[in-house]
C-alpha positions in Angstrom: 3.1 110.5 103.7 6.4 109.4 102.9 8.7 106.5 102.2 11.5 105.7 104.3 14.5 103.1 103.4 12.1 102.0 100.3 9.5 99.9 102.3 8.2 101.6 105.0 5.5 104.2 104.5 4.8 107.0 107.3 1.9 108.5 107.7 2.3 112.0 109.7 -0.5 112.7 112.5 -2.1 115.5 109.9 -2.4 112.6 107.2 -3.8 110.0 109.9 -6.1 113.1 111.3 -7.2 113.9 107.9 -7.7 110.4 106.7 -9.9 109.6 110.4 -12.5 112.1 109.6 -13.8 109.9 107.0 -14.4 107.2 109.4 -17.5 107.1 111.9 -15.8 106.3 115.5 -12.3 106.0 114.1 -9.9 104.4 116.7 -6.7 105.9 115.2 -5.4 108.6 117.3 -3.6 111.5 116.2 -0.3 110.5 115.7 2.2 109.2 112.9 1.8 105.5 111.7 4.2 103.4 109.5 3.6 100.2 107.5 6.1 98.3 106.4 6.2 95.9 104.0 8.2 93.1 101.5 9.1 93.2 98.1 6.0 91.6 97.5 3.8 93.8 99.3 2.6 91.8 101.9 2.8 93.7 105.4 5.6 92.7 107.7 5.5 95.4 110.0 3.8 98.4 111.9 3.8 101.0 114.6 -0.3 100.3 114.8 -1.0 99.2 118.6 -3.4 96.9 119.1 -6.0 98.9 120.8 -6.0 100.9 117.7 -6.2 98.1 115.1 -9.3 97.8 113.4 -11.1 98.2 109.8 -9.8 101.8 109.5 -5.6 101.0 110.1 -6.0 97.8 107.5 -7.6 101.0 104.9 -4.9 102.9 105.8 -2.1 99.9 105.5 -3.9 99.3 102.3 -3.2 102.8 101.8 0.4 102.8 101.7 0.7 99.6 100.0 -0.8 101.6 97.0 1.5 104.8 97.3 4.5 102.6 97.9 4.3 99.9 95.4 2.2 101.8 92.2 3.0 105.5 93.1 -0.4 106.1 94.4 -1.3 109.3 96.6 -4.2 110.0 97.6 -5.8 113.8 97.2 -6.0 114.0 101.4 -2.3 113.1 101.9 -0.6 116.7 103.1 2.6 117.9 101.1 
């Protein structure tokens, strides 16, 4: 997980594998996601196709909100 040009957060496809496998039938595939968001943190943008939208990419948005706006990283996140 990283942050690119200070408000987009990418996930790679080991982070969004790793993060599935808590999830029971999780749609995300494996593959990097981004979220990107405004200087309020509200999400304005993402890689997250539709078909793969669902409870488990709005944890993962909510995610990246938390490691981009209060320095948040989860233990699962790979180096």
């Amino acid at each position: 997980m990283k942050i690119i040009n200070g408000n987009k957060v990418l996930f790679s496809a080991d982070d969004v594998q790793t993060f599935a496998r808590a999830w029971p039938a999780c749609k995300l595939r494996d593959r990097a996601y981004w979220f990107e968001f405004d200087a309020g943190g509200d999400l304005i943008d993402t890689d997250v196709p539709s078909h793969d939208d669902g409870a488990e990419a709005v944890a993962l948005a909510d995610v990246a909100k938390q490691f981009l706006m209060e320095g948040l990283c989860p233990r699962w996140v790979t180096a």
